[in-house]
Steps between C-alpha positions, in 0.01 A plus 500: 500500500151467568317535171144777554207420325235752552088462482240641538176385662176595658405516839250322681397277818770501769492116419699294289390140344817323634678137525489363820875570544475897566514761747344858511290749670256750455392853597179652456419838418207684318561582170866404440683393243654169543911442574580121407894463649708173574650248268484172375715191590489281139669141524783402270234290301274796433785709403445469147087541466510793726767681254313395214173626611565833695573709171152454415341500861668873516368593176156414562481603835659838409213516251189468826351810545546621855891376470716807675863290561575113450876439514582161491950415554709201558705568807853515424623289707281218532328389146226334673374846651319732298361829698188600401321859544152620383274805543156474360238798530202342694433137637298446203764553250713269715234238550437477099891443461489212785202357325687540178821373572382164699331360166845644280775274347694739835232348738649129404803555475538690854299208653778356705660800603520685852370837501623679786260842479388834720185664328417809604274754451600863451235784486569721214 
């Protein structure tokens, strides 16, 4: 069984700093708050890193002001998938946690993998 591991994060910019190896979209709309949804595809070799490091990435990300919903669960069926949902208030919010995250001990370790994303925004 897939195991959840919720966090929460802030929104902001419908853009994400990502590895060369990802996929997503974006929707504009005025004063939204920001829907991150997809997943991550983590190799065999990064296995280990990424569940070392994602207790702490959701605890400081839940702690981001502007962080609504950030849900974070290995697929059950496939250990190398982990789905990956996030609602942040504004752009702002979500743009702070981008910035954040690429210079974290997360941001390294989630180097190699393929993100696989749809942001949207949603107005409130």
């Amino acid at each position: 069984m897939a195991k959840a591991v919720p966090v929460r994060l802030r929104p902001s910019a419908p853009y994400l700093l990502l590895s060369r190896k990802q996929t997503y979209e974006t929707r504009n709309e005025a004063l939204s708050k920001i829907i991150l949804q997809g997943y991550i595809l983590v190799s065999d070799g990064d296995l280990p890193e990424i569940q070392k490091e994602l207790p702490l990435h959701i605890e400081q990300s839940m702690k981001e002001e502007g962080c609504l919903v950030f849900n974070v669960v290995q697929d059950d069926a496939n250990k190398n998938i982990y789905h990956v949902y996030e609602e942040f208030i504004d752009s702002e919010s979500f743009e702070r946690h981008q910035k954040r995250v690429g210079s974290s001990r997360w941001g390294a370790a989630t180097v190699d993998v393929e993100r696989h994303y749809q942001i949207t925004e949603h107005n409130q």
